[in-house]
SEVEXDREN-767161 format. One line per 5 residues: their letters; for each residue x, y, z of C-alpha. Coordinates in steps of 0.1 Angstrom, whole numbers. Layout:
a	X:Y:Z; ...
end
This chain:
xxxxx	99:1584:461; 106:1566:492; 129:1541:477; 147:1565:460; 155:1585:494
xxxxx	165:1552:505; 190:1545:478; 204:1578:484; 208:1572:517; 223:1540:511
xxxxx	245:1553:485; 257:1584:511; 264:1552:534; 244:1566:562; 224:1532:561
xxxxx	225:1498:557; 211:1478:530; 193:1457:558; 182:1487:576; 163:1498:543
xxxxx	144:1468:540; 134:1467:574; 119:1506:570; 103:1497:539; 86:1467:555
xxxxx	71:1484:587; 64:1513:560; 41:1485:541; 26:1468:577; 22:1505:591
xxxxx	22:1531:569; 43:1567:576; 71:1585:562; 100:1563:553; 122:1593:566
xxxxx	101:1591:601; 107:1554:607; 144:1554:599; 144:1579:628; 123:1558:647
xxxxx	145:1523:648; 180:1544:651; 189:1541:618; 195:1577:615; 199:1593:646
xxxxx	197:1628:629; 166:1641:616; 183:1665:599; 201:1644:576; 171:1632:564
xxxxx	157:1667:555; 188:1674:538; 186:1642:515; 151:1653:505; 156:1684:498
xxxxx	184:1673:471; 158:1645:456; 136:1677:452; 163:1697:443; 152:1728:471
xxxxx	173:1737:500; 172:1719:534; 179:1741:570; 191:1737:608; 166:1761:626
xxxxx	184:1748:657; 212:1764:641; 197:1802:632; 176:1826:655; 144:1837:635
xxxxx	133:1873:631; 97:1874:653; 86:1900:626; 93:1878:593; 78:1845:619
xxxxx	46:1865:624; 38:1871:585; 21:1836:586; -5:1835:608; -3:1811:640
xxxxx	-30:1784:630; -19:1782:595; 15:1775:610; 2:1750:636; -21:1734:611
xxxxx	7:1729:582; 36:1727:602; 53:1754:580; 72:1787:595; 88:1819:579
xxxxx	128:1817:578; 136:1849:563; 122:1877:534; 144:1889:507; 127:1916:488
xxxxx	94:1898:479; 105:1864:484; 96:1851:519; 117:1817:525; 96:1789:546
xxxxx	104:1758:562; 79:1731:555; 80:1691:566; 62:1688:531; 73:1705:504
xxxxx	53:1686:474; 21:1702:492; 14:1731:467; -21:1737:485; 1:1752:513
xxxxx	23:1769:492; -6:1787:473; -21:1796:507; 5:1817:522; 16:1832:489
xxxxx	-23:1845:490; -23:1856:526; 18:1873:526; 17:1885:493; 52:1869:487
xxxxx	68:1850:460; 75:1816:490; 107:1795:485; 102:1763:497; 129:1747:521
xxxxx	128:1713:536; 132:1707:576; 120:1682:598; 86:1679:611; 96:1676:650
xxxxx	118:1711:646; 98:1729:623; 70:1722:657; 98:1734:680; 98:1765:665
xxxxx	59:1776:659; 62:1766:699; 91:1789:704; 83:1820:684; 42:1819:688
xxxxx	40:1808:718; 37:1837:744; 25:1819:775; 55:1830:795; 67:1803:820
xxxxx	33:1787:828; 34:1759:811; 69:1749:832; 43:1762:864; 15:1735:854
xxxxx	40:1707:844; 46:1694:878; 9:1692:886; -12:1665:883; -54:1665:877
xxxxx	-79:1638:874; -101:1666:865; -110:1669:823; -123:1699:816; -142:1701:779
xxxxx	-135:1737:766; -164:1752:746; -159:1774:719; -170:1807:735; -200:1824:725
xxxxx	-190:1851:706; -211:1879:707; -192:1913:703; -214:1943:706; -227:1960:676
xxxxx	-202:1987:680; -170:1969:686; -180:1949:652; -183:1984:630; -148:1993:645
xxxxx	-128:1964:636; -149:1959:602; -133:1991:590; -96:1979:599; -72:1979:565
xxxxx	-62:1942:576; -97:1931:578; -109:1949:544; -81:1938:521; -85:1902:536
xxxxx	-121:1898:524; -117:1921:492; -84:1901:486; -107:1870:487; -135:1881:464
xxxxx	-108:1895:437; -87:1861:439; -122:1841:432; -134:1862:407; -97:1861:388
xxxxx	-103:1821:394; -136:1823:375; -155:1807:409; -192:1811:407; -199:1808:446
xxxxx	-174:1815:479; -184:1799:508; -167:1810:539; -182:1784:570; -178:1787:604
xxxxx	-168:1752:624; -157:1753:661; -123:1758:657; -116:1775:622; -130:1793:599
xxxxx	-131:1775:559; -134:1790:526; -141:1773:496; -143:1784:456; -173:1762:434
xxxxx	-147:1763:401; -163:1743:371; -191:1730:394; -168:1714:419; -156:1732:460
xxxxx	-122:1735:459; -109:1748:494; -85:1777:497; -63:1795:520; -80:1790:560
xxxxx	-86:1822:576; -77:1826:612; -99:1819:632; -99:1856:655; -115:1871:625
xxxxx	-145:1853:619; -170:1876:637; -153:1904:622; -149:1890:587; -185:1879:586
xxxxx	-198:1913:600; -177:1931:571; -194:1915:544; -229:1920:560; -222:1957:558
xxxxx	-215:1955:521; -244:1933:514; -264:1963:532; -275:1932:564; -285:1937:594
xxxxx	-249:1927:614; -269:1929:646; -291:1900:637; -272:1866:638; -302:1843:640
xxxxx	-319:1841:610; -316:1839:577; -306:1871:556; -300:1877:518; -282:1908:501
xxxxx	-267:1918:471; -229:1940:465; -215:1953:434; -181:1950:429; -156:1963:400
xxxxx	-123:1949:395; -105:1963:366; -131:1975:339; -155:1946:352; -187:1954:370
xxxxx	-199:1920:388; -225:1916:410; -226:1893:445; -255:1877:457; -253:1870:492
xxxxx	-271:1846:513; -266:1842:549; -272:1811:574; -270:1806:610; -251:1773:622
xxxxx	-244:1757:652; -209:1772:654; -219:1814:637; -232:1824:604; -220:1808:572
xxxxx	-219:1829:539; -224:1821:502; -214:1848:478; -229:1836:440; -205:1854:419
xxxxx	-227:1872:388; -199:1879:363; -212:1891:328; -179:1879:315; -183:1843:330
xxxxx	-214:1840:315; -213:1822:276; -246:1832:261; -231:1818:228; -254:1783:217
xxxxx	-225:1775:191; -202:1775:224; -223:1754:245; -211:1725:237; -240:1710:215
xxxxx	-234:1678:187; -246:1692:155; -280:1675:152; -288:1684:186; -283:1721:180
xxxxx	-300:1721:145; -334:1706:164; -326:1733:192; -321:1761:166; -354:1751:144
xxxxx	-376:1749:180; -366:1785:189; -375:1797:157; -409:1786:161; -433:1819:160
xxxxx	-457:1797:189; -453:1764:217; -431:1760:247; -398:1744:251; -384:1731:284
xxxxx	-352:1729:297; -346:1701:327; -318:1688:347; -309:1696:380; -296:1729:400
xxxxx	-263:1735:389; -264:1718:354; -262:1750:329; -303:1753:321; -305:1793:327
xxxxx	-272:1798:303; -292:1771:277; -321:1797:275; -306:1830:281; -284:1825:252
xxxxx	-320:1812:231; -332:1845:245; -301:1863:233; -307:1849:201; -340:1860:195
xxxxx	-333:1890:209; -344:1916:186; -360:1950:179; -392:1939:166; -403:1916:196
xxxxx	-412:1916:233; -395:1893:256; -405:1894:288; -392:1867:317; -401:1858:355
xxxxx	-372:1849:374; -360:1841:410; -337:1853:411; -328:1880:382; -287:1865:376
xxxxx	-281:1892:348; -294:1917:332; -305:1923:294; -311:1952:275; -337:1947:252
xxxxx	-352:1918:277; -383:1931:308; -373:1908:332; -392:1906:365; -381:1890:397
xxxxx	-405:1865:412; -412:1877:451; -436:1850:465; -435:1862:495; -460:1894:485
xxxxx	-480:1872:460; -459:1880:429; -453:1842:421; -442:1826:385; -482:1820:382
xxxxx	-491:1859:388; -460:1871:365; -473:1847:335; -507:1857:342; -496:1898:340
xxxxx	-473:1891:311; -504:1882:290; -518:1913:295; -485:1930:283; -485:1922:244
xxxxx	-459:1894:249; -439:1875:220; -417:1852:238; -422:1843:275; -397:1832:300
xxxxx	-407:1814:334; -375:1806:354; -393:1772:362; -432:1755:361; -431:1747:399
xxxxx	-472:1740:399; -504:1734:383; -517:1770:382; -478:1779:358; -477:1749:339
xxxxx	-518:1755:328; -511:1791:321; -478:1786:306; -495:1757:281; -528:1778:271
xxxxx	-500:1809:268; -483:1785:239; -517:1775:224; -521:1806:219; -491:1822:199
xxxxx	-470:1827:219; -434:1809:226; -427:1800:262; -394:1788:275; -395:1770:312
xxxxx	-373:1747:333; -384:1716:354; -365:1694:374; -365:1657:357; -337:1634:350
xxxxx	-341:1633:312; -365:1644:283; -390:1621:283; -400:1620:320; -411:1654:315
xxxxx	-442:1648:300; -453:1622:329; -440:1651:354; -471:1674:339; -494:1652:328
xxxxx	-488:1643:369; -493:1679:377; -532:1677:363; -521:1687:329; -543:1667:300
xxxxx	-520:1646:277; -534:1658:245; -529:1694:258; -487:1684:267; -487:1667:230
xxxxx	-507:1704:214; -484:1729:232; -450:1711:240; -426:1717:203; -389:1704:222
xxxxx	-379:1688:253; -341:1691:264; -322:1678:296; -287:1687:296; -260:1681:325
xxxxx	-225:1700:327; -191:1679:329; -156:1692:335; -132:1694:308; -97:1685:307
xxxxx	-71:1709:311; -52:1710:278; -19:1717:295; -16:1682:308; -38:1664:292
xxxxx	-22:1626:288; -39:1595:269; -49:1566:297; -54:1527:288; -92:1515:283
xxxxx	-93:1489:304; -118:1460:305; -135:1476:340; -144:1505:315; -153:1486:286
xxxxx	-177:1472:312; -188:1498:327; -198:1515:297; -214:1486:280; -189:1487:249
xxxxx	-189:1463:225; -150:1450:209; -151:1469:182; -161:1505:198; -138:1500:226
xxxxx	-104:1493:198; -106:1528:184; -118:1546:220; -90:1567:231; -96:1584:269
xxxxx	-73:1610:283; -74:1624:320; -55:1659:334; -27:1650:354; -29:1684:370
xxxxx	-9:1711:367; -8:1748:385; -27:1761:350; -55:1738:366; -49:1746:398
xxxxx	-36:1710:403; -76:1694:393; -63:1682:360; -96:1701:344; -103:1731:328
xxxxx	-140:1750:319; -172:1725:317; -190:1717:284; -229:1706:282; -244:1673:277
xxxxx	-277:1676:259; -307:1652:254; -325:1667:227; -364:1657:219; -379:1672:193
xxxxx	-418:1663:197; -427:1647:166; -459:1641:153; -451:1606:162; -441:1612:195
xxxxx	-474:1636:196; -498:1606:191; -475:1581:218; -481:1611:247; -515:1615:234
xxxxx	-518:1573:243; -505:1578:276; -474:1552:270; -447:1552:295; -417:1574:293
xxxxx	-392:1543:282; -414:1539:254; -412:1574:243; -376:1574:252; -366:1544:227
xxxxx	-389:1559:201; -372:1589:203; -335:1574:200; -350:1555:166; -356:1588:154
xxxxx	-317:1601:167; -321:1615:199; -288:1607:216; -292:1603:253; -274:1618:282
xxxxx	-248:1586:283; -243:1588:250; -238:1623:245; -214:1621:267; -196:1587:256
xxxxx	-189:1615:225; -174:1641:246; -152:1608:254; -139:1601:219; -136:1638:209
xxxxx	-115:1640:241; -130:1666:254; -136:1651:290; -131:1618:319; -149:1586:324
xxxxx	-152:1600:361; -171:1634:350; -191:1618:324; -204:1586:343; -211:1611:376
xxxx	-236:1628:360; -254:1598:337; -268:1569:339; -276:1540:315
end
């Protein structure tokens, strides 16, 4: 882009050939906007020009705010830090367009931001950085003539400004909490994440600004910056709808709110943490409608589901689930549990927490902190005339015994642990004082799944396969000639990621009565592992090398979250 400016400047004869080169060159050395060092060596001695030019390579307007006076009223729809922090400034609203001047036009981040906080439609226009700075100084700026007062004084005397403790009282907090501003700001947010299909905000306090980020497909993406002003107020707000304490600021609180937008009912858990600069906030985002209980849509080969399917079907044993937080097991066995989920059985589960409710399904929540732990729910289910049995995970001895005699003795348990893959899983309770022969007895499947991105289908675009990737994938010549990859190149469907949705990985291990009498031996994992592949488990790497060839997802996403 900066040689083309360059020729069109050179074609409009406002500079040399020479000059050109000699910009591009300190460009190269340097770095910088070629625009900025043509300014710089006196090439162009008008900024202005050079905003102009680039706004007809971008085909947007260009504008002289030397040249116009700007209406305070239209200045003040963005706040002042977002103005400050992206050098951008409101020109003038026409119905429910609201023109901007920006030094950066190609950043849609910016773009997306105040759209969000005006409620506009924004028209872009280009102007230079320097004037665009003149101007937030100008109309923001209400310091009087103080700063001409100061100017002539002179002070070997640094003084570090803290940020200042804010403590509002309790009742200034439920005042401005209740202000129209402040309530459609934060209900603004929570609508625009759930339309985004985020599963977690974060809104984090730092010394001088307040962030807010969405967790879409597994990854933070960070939004529009609130200002600063309302943090205390913002944070108190959402207390009161999570039913907190908004007097208590230094310790930990968790909450719950239900929201409804449209015909949807979704609930928010809400966990709050002190910092070092206020409170940060996590909203988890419980949305039925996010939430594909389907195990045809998860994303499973078709010998992996078939093993899956036939181990769920069993009338007795336990299946586990591993990987780590974040990586899809409570969908896996909620939509095993939705499967099985029928009039003539009792499913009862112990969770922490509960993420969504079942009809059909007793689901308890596990409370440790009054003795009601996975142990004590497994041990009360027992009593309760149980057919299946859900623990949300075996975090001890005392669950994995009970859970194990509990599928001994008719009864099919599902469980998660945290392991890398399938076959470390037995080591993991045979280390937790579980006898080997009892694992081999009680244990009927073993998955470990991970979630990768997917590409976004709107502009998705074939990449070459380099011999970096042959290599880092261990290929051999003849895999790597009919391996096609694609990547997103991002688009506003995709908000710009270049992905779209997840889909699972899945390491499926049926246990065999092969694999039985290897656990039985007490060989390592790798053994069981490559014993398993003979019989056509496909690993984690390999399950994903598929999602490669079918298209479906990167290199990056798929050698993130595998190994070899």
């Amino acid at each position: 882009m900066a040689i083309e400016l360059g020729k069109i400047l050179v074609k409009a004869g406002k500079i040399t050939d020479e000059q050109l080169l000699k910009a591009l060159e300190l460009q190269k050395t340097g770095g910088g906007k070629l625009g900025e060092i043509l300014v710089k060596i006196g090439a162009v001695t008008d900024e202005n020009i050079i905003s102009e030019f680039i706004g007809k390579q971008l085909n947007i307007g260009a504008i002289r705010l030397t040249d116009i006076e700007l209406n305070p009223d239209i200045v003040k729809l963005i706040p002042q830090d977002i103005a400050r922090k992206f050098n951008v400034i409101a020109v003038s609203k026409l119905g429910k367009t609201l023109i901007v001047a920006i030094s950066d036009p190609n950043n849609i981040y910016v773009l997306d931001a105040i759209k969000f906080i005006t409620g506009c439609n924004i028209q872009p226009v280009i102007s230079p950085e320097t004037t665009i700075q003149n101007a937030i100084e100008s109309y923001y700026d209400d310091s009087g003539g103080i700063n001409e007062i100061i100017k002539g004084m002179a002070s070997d005397l640094e003084v570090i400004e803290e940020a200042p403790e804010d403590q509002p009282s309790e009742q200034d907090l439920q005042s401005q909490v209740q202000d129209k501003p402040l309530v459609k700001l934060v209900d603004g947010i929570i609508a625009d994440a759930i339309r985004k299909g985020a599963s977690d905000i974060h809104f984090e306090s730092y010394e001088k600004r307040v962030r807010v980020r969405y967790r879409i497909d597994g990854a933070l993406q960070e939004m529009a910056p609130i200002p600063f002003k309302y943090r205390a107020a913002m944070i108190s707000r959402i207390k009161i709808m999570a039913d907190l304490d908004i007097s208590e600021r230094r310790l930990p609180q968790d909450g719950r709110i239900k929201v409804k937008l449209g015909e949807r009912t979704i609930d928010l858990r809400v966990s709050v943490l002190p910092t070092i600069f206020g409170e940060k906030i996590v909203m988890r985002i419980l949305d039925p409608k996010s939430l594909m209980i389907d195990l045809t849509r998860l994303g499973f080969p078709e010998l992996a589901l078939k093993n899956f399917a036939k181990a769920i079907s069993l009338p007795y044993g336990m299946i586990l689930v591993t990987g780590p937080t974040g990586s899809g097991k409570t969908t896996t066995l909620y939509s095993a549990l939705k499967t099985l989920n029928t009039v003539d059985v009792n499913i009862m589960t112990a969770e922490d927490p509960v993420e969504f409710n079942f009809d059909g399904i007793n689901q308890v929540l596990v409370r440790t902190d009054i003795g009601l732990t996975f142990a004590a729910a497994l041990r009360s289910f027992l009593r309760q005339d149980p057919d299946i049995i859900m623990v949300g995970e075996v975090r001890d001895a005392e669950t994995a015994d009970i859970a194990i005699k509990a599928a001994l003795t008719g009864h099919l348990v599902f469980s998660t642990l945290h392991t890398n893959d399938a076959p470390s899983t037995i080591n993991r309770l045979v280390d937790m004082g579980v006898p080997s022969y009892l694992v081999a007895a009680s244990t009927k499947l073993i998955m470990a799944q991970r979630m990768v991105r997917k590409i976004c289908n709107f502009c998705k675009q074939e990449i070459p396969v380099t011999p970096q990737i042959i290599e880092l994938l261990e290929l051999d010549p003849e895999q790597a000639k009919s391996l096609k990859l694609y990547e997103g190149k991002g688009c506003n469907q995709c908000n710009n990621t270049g992905y779209s949705g997840r889909t699972g990985l899945f390491e499926v291990m049926p246990i065999t009565a092969s694999i039985e009498k290897l656990i039985v031996q007490g060989v390592s994992s790798a053994e069981i592992r490559a014993h398993a592949i003979k019989e056509g488990m496909l690993s984690l790497r390999h399950a994903g090398l598929e999602k490669l060839r079918l298209g479906i997802s990167t290199i990056e996403e798929v050698v993130a979250e595998t190994a070899l």
